[in-house]
N, C-alpha and C positions, 0 to 999 in steps of 0.2 A: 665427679659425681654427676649421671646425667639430671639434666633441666636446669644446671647451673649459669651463670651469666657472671661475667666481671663487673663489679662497678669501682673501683676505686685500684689505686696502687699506692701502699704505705711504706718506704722506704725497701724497696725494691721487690716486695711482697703483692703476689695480686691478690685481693680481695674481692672472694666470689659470695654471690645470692642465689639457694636453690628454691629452687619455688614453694617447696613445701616452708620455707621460713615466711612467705608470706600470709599462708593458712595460721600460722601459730601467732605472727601478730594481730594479727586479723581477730582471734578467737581471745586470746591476751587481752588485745585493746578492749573487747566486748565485756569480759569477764570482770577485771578492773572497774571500766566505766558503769557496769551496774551491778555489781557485789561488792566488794570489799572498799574502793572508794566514797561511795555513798553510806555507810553502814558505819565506816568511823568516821568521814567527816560530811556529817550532813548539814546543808542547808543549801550547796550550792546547788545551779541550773544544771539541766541534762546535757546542753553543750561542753559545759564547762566539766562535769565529770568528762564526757566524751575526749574534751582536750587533754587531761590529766592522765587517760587510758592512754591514749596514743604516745603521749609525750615519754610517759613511764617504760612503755613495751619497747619504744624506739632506745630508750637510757639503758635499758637492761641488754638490749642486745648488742647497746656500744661496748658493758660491761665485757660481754663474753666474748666481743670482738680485742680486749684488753688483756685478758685471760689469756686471749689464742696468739696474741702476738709476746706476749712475755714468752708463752712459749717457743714461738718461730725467734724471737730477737737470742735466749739462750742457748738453743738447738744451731742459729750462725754462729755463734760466737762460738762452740765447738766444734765448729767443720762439717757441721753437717747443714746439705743445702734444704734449702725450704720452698716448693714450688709456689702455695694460696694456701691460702685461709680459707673455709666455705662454712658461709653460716646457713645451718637450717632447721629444720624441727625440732633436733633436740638441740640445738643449741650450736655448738663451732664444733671445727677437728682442724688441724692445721695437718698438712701435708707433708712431712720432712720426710723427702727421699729415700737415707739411708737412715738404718740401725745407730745407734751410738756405738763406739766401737770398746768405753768402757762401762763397769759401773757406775760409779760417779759421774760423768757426764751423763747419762741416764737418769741416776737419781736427779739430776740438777733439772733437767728440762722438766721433767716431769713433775718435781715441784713447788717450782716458778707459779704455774698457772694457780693451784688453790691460795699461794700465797696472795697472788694481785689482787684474788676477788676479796679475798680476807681485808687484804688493804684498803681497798675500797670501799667495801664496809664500813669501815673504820671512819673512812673520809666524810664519809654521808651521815654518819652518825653524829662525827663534830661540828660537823656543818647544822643540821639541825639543832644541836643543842647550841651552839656557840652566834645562830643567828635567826633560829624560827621557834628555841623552844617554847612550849605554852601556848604559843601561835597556832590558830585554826586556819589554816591559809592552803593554798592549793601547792608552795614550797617545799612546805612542810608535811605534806604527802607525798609529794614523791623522791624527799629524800630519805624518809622513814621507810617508803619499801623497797628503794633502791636500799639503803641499809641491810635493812631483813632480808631480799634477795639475795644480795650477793654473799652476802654473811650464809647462808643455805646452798648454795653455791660451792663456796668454798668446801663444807664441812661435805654436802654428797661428794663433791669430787674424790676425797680425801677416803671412800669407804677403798678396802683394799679388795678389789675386785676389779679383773681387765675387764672391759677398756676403759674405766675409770683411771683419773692421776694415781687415786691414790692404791690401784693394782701393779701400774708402772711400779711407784715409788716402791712396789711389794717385791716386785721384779730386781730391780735394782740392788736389796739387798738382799734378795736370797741372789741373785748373781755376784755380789761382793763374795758373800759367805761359800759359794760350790765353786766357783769359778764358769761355771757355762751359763750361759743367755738360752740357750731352750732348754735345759732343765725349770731354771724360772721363770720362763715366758708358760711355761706347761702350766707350773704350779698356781701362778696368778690365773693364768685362763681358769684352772679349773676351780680355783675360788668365784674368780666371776659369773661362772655360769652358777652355781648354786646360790649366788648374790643375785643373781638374776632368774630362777625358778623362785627365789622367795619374793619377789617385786611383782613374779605374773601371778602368785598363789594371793598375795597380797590385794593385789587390783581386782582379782576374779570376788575377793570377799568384800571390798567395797561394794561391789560393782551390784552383788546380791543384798545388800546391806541397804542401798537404796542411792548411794554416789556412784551414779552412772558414769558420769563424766569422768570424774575420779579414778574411777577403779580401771575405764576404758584405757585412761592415759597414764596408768602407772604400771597396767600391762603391759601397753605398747614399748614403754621406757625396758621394761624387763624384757621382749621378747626382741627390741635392739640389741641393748644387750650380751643375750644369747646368743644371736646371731655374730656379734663382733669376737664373743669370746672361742666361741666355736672355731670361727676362721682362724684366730691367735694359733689355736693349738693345732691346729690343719698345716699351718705356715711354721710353726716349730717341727711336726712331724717332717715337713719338706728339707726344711735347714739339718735336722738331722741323718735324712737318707742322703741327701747330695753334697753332707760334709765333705771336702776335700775332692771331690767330683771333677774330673775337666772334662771339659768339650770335649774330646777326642774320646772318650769312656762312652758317649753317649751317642752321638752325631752319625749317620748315616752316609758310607763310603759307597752306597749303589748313585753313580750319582751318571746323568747323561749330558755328555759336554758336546757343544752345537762350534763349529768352527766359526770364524765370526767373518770369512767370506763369501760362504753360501747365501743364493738368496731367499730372500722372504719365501716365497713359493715353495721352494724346496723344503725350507724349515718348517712349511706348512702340511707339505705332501709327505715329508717322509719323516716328521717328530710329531706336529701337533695333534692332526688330523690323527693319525695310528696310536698314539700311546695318551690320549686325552691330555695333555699338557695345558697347563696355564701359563705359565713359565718357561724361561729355559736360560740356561746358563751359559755363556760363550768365553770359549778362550782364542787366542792368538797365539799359534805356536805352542808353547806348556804355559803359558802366562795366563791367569784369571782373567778378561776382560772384562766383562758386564752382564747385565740380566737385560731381558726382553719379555716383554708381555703379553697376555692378548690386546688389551687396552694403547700399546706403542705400537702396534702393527694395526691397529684401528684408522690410526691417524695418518694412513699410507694408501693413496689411492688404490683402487684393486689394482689396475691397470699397470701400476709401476710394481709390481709386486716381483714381479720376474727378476727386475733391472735393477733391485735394489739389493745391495746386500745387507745382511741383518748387523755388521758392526755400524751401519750408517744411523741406525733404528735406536738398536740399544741403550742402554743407560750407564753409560761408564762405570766403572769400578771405584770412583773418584766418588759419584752419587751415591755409592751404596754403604751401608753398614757389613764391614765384615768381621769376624771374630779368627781368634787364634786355637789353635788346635789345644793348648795349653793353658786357655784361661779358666777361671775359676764358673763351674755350671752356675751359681748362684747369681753371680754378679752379670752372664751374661741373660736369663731370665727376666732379669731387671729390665733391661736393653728392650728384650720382647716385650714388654709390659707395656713399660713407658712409651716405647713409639710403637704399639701397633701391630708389630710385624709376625707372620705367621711362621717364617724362617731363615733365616741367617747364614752366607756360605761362611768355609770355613778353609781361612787361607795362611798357608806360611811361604815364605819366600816369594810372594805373588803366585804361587802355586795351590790351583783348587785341589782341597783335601776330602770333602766332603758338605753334606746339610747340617745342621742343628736346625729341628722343629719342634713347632709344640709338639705335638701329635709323637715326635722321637723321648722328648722328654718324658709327656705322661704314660708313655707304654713303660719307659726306663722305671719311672716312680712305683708302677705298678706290678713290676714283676719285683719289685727288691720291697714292697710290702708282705707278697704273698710269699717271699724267702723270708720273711725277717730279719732283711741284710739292713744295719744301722750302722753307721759310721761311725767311728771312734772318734771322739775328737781330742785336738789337742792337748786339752787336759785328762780325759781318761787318759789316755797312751803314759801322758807323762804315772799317774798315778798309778796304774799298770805295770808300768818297769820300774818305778820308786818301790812298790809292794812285793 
């Protein structure tokens, strides 16, 4: 998420702060220390609410930081990795890598988190009762709305609409019940997005109604939202074209291999300079060697340019990400995602076969939309030949 920062690591989890999270405590802290604070427990000074706002917005947001690691600690404990936590406007998302690979496991992660805040509730609750009740104390404010918070928490989580827990947990079992993860990753999404036009039609009538504030930030909540749930079903239609997809289906065999004893100069005068080149690929023999830049020929006096050959330049093949003609297009997408990369060669036996790029992928996405070429998956086929 950009304008994030790390500040902390919680058993092997980094835990990030995006800056928009500090607008919302900021506006939290405000909001607290001169509405609802003063309003059920008046008498105290204006610092002293002020302390009670901060203290509260800081407590609520350890909550959702509690939330997000129940889910990160049950998502390791199924094998799936978890890069951060990132807390910000609306609240957390924890970042786990991969998909769950079942049901159940799904279901499980996904309803850990409304359980903790439920928990918590609970804790704040007894806590209050069992040692501030009847008490007008500044204690017993803020475990009364850490209480109410998290308790509100737990139960919006819980509505079934993606990217909510409780759309997951929607997901989960209509995935038990069909057998496929984008048929119910579809289904959830498109509950959430009608969950989420009813939260911007919602805010738009506060908002007219005379809770400005209100209605601004129950919009904004609804048109996030939207937007998460949209991508969901964007990212299922993806999972469904490139069902069972490999590399080698997709990947780009025009490819121009640069010997890796010519020199600089030469790869300059008769690859880069003529065919606009950013890049370029060098082999040894039939062997992959490495890639070359514009940016590693930078670093290369002009003058030596002649005298040097580009395997001296290069970036080994040791340094690079390379994919197999046979792996799975999903799982290598991943790969591009996570690090960055605009393209991928693509080697079997040390032998360059071709590119995988984005640019190859989404042309590939885009012609098997306008066929309405969709992949069978495993379970149709089987359903298919059982019928």
């Amino acid at each position: 998420m950009p304008g994030s920062f790390r500040i902390a690591t919680i058993a092997g989890i980094d835990i990030h702060i995006n800056l928009s999270w500090i607008i919302i405590l900021l506006l939290l802290t405000v909001s607290l220390s001169t509405g609802l604070f003063p309003r059920s427990f008046p008498g105290f000074t204006s610092s002293t609410y002020f302390l009670l706002g901060l203290v509260s917005a800081l407590l609520l947001f350890v909550s959702v930081l509690l939330h997000e690691l129940a889910h990160s600690f049950v998502a390791r404990a199924r094998g799936l990795p978890v890069k951060n936590i990132t807390l910000f406007i609306f609240g957390g998302v924890s970042n786990i890598e991969r998909e769950p690979r079942s049901a159940g496991a799904d279901f499980q992660v996904a309803i850990v988190g409304p359980l903790a805040s439920l928990l918590i509730s609970g804790i704040c609750y007894a806590l209050w009762a069992l040692l501030t009740r009847g008490a007008d104390n500044p204690i017993a404010a803020i475990l009364l709305y850490l209480g109410a918070a998290n308790l509100l928490l737990g139960l919006f989580n819980l509505i079934p609409g993606y990217p909510l827990d409780g759309g997951r947990i929607l997901r989960a079992i209509v995935w038990k019940f069909t057998g496929n993860i984008n048929r119910a990753t579809n289904i959830a999404a498109a509950i959430g997005q009608v969950v989420a036009i009813s939260f911007i039609i919602w805010g738009i009538f506060l908002f007219f109604g005379g809770n400005s504030f209100g209605g601004i930030w129950i919009a904004f909540i609804g048109w996030f939202m939207l937007s998460a749930s949209q991508a969901a079903r964007a990212q299922s239609t993806f999972e469904d074209t490139f069902h069972n997809i490999t590399v080698q289906e997709v990947m780009s065999h025009n490819v121009i291999l640069i010997p890796a004893n010519i020199s600089l100069q030469r790869l300059i005068d008769e690859y880069i300079l003529p065919q606009g080149l950013r890049s370029a690929l060098i082999t040894q023999g039939e062997q992959f060697a490495g890639l070359i830049t514009l940016s590693d020929i930078r670093h290369i006096p002009r003058e030596q340019w002649a005298t040097t050959p580009v395997g001296f330049v290069m970036k080994p093949v040791s340094q690079l990400h390379v994919v197999a003609p046979g792996q799975n297009l999903r799982d290598v997408i991943t790969l591009l995602n996570d690090r960055d990369i605009n393209q991928l060669p693509v080697v079997e036996n040390g032998r360059l076969l071709g590119i995988l790029s984005r640019d190859a992928v989404l042309r590939a996405l885009e012609v098997r939309r306008r066929l309405g070429i969709k992949q069978e998956t495993e379970q149709d086929q089987h359903q298919a030949t059982s019928s």
